[in-house]
C-alpha positions in Angstrom: 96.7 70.3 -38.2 93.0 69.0 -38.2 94.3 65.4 -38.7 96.7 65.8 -35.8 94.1 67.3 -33.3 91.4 64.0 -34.6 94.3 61.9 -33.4 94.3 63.6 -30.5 91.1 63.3 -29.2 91.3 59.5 -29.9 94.0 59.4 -27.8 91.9 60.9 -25.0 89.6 58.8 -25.1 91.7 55.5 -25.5 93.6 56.6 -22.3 90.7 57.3 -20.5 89.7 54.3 -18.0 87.1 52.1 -18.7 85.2 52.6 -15.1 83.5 48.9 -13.5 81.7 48.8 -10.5 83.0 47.2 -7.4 81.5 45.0 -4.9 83.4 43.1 -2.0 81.9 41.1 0.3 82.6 39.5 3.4 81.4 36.3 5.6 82.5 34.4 8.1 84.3 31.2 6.8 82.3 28.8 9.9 79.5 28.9 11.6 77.3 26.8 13.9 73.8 25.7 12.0 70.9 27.6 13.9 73.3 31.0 14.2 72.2 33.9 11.7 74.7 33.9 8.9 75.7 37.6 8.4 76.8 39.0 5.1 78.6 42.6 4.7 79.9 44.1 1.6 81.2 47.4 0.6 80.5 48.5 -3.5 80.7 52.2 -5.5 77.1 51.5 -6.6 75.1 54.3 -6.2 73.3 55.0 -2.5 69.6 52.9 -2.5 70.8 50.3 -5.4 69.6 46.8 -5.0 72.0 44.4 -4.8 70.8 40.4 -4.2 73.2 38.5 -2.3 72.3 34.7 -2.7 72.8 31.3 -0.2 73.7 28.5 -2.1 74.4 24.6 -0.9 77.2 23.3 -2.5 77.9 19.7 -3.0 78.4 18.2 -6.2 76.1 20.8 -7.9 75.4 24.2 -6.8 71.9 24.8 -5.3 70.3 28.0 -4.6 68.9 28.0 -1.4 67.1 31.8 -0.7 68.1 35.0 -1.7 67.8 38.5 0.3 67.7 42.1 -1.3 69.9 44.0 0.2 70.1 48.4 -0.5 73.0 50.4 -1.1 73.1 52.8 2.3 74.7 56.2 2.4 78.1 54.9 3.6 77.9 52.3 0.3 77.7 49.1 2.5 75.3 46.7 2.4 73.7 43.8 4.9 71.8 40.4 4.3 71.4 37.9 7.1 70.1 34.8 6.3 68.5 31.9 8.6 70.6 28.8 9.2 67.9 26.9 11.4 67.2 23.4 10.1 70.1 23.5 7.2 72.4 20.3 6.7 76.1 20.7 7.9 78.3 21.3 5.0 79.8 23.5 2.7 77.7 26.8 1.2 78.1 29.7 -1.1 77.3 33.5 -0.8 77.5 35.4 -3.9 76.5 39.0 -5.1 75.9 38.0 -8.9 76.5 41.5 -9.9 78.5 42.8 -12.8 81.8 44.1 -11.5 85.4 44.3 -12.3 88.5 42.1 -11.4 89.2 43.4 -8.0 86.1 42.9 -6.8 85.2 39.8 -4.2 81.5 39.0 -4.9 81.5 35.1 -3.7 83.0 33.4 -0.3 82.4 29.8 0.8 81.2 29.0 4.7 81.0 26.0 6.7 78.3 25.1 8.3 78.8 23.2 11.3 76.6 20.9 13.7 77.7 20.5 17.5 74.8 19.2 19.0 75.7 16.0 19.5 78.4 16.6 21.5 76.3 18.4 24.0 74.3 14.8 26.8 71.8 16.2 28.7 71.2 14.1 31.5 68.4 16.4 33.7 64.9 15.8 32.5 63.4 17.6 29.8 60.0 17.6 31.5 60.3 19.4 35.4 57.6 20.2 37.7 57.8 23.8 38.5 59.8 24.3 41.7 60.8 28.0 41.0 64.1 26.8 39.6 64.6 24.3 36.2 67.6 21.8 36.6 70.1 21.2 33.8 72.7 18.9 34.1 75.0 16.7 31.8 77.9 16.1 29.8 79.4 18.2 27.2 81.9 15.4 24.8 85.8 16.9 25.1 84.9 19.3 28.1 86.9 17.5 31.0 88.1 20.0 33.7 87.2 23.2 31.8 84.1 24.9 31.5 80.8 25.4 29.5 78.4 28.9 28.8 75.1 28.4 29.5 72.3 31.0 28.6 68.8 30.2 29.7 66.0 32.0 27.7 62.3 32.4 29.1 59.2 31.9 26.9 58.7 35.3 25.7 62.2 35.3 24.6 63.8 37.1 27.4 67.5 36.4 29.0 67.1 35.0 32.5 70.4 33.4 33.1 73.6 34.1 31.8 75.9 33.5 29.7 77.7 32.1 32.4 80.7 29.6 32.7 79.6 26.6 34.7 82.7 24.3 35.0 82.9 20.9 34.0 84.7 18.1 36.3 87.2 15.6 35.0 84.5 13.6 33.6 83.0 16.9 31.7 80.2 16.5 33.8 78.0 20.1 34.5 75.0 20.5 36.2 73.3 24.0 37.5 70.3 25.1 39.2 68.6 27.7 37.6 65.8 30.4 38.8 62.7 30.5 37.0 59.7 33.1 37.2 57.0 30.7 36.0 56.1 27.3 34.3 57.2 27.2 30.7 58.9 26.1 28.2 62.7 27.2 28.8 65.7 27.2 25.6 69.3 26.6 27.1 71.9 27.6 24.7 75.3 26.3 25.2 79.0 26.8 24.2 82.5 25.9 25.1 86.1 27.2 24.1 85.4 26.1 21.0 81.8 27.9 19.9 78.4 27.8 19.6 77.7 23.9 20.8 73.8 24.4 20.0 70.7 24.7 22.7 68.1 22.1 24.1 64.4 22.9 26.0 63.2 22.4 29.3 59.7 22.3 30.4 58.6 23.4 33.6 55.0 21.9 34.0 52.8 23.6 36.2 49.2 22.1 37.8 48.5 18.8 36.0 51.7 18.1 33.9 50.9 21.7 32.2 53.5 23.9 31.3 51.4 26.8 31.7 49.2 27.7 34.8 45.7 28.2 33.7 42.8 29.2 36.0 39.3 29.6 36.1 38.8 32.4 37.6 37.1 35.4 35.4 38.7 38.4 34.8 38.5 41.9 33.1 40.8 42.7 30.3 41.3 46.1 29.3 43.3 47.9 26.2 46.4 48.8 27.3 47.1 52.7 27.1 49.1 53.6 24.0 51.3 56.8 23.8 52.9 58.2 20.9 55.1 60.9 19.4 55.6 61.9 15.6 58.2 63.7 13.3 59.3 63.6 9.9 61.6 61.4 8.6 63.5 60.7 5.4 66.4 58.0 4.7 68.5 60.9 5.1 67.1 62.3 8.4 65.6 59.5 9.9 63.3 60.4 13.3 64.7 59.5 16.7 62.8 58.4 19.5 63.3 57.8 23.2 61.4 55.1 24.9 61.0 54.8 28.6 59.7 51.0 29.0 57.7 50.1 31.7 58.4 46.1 32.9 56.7 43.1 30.9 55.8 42.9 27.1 56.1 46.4 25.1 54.9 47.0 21.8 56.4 49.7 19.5 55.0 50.0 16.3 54.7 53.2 13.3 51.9 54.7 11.4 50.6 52.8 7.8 50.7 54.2 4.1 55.1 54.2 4.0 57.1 51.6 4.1 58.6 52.1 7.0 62.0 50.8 8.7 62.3 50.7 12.2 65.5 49.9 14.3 65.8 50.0 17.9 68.7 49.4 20.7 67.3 47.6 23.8 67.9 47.9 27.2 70.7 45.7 26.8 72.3 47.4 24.2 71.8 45.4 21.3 70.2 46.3 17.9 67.4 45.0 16.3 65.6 45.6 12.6 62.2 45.7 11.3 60.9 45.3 8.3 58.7 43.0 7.0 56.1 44.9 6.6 55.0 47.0 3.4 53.2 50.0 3.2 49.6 48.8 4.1 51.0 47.2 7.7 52.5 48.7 10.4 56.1 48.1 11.0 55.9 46.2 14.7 58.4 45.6 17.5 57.6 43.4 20.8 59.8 42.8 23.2 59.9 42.4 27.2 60.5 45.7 28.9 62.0 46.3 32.0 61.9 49.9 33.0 64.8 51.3 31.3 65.3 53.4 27.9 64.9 52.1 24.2 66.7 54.0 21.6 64.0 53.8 18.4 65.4 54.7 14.7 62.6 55.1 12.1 63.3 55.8 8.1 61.3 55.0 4.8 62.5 51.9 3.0 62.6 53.9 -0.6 65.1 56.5 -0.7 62.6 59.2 -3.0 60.0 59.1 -0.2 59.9 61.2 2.9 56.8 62.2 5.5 55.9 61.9 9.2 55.8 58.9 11.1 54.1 58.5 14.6 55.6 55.9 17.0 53.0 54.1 19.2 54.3 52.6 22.2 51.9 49.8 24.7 53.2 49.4 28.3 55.8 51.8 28.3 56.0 55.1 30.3 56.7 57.7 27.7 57.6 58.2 23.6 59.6 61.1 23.4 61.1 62.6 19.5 65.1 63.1 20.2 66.3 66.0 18.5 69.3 65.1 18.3 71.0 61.4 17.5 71.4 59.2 20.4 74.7 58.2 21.5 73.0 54.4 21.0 73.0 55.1 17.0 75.7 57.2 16.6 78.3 55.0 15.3 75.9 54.4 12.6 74.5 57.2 11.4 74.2 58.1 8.2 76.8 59.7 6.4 76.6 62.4 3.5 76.5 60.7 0.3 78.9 61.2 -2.1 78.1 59.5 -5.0 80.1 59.7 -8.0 78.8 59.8 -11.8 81.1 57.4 -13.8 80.1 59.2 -17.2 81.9 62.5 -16.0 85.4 61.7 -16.9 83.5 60.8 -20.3 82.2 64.4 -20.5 85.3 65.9 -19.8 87.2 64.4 -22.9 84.5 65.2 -24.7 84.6 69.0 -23.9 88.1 68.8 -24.3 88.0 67.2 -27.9 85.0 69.4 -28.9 87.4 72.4 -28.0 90.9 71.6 -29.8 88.5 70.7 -32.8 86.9 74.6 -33.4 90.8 76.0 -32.3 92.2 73.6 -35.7 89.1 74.5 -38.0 90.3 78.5 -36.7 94.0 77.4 -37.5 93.2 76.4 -40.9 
């Protein structure tokens, strides 16, 4: 009887799984050089694991180019965006080298691409300010179509577009555009196509400058800062509300945490900071213009939790939202739910550990 329940419990634990973490990740196969190259991945490693997703260049050897740490969040994806300005067109490699079973998809190739040349622009590159820059040219393959032109100012803010300007049937453009000031102006384009790539306009002010100056003497004095605080943990992150006031803003948290701070402009779109440890503020700067800001704040490390103020320069009020804005809540963290591989392990071992004192009883 004792022999028969040994065998038994060895084949318990021969039919028991072997479990292997998974990680799958995901890329886009092409993209433009100068674009941000964003990796995803999904994985049942446990919530807050570092993973390092790595950029190489492939060619006749394999190169290793940077590499980002990404976490584990609560949902078990994962995020690492990597910087394709000034990188050669060709073929690359992202790869999670992380120990994981069969299934898994931890390496995808991309295409790097370079469009630039196809873009002649034939307005001049240095203007004298009129109010309005002029951009003209010729975009290669364009005939009788179209091409999207987006016109950021110096400080980094949309002015113009995107917007189709058509193309005749010599895929000629040309556009006048409204500026607020002299300045150096970027002008993205793209076609049907893509991302074509972006070229720079100066508008020169009073002696060929590109910035006004003046003489005159003036009195400069600290902007008023307001603020709000709350706790926060990576499980309940604090929520702010941020009414901006027009021109540059500056959001930026208390010191001694390593803090994370997200925030949805006016416009919608989503931005991440953190760059900073626990000795420096985390800082966001951006150019205001009177709406609401949606601001996300959570400590980088999963084991620490405390309150965290939000200073805000040039804006009209910093507000704690008790609940979570509509802005973030498509994201917001989930439960977690994370799953101990050694517990099937345990249970066969109960079981074996019990069928073992009912034959020593038998006998």
């Amino acid at each position: 009887m004792s022999k028969f329940v040994l065998l038994l419990i060895g084949l318990l634990f021969l039919t028991n799984p072997v479990l292997a973490y998974q990680v799958n990740i995901d890329a886009p196969d092409s993209l433009a050089v100068g674009k941000p190259l964003v990796v995803t991945g999904t994985t049942t490693f446990g919530v807050g694991t570092p993973i390092d997703v790595v950029l190489y260049f492939q060619l006749t050897t394999t190169r290793e180019i940077t590499r980002k740490i990404a976490y584990i969040q609560s949902d078990k994806t994962f995020k690492a965006v990597f910087d394709t300005t000034g990188l050669d067109p060709g073929t690359y490699k992202v790869e999670v080298p992380s120990p994981s079973n069969g299934e898994s998809v931890t390496m995808q190739l991309v295409t790097l691409y370079d469009r630039t040349e196809e873009i002649e622009l034939t307005s001049p590159i240095n203007q004298s300010f009129t109010g309005k820059i002029y951009v003209a040219g010729k975009i290669n393959g364009a005939e009788n179509s179209g091409v999207q032109i987006e016109v950021i100012d110096p400080t980094g803010l949309v002015i113009f577009g995107p917007q189709y300007i058509n193309t005749d049937n010599a895929a000629h453009f040309a556009a006048d555009i409204v500026i607020p000031a002299p300045g150096t102006y970027e002008v993205s384009f793209t076609d049907v196509n893509g991302y074509l790539g972006s070229r720079t306009i100066n508008a020169l002010g009073q002696g060929g400058a590109s910035f006004v100056t003046t003489t005159v003497a003036t009195t400069t004095t600290a902007p008023k800062v307001i603020s709000a605080h709350t706790s926060s943990s990576r499980d309940n992150p604090a929520y702010f509300v941020v009414e901006t006031g027009t021109g540059p803003v500056t959001l930026y948290t208390t010191k001694s945490i390593d803090w994370v701070l997200e925030y949805v402009d006016e416009t919608g779109t989503l931005h991440m900071q953190n760059d900073k440890g626990s000795s420096s503020a985390e800082k966001a700067e951006f150019q205001g213009r009177g709406k609401t800001v949606y601001v996300k704040v959570y400590p980088y490390k999963y084991a620490v939790s405390g309150d965290v103020f939000l200073y805000g320069e040039n804006v009209k009020s910093v507000a704690v939202s008790k609940t979570i804005p509509a802005a973030f809540a498509a994201t917001a963290p989930a439960t977690p739910t994370e799953e101990s591989p050694v517990m099937p392990v345990i249970g066969c071992i109960a079981v074996g550990i019990a069928l073992l004192m009912f034959s020593k009883k038998s006998a």
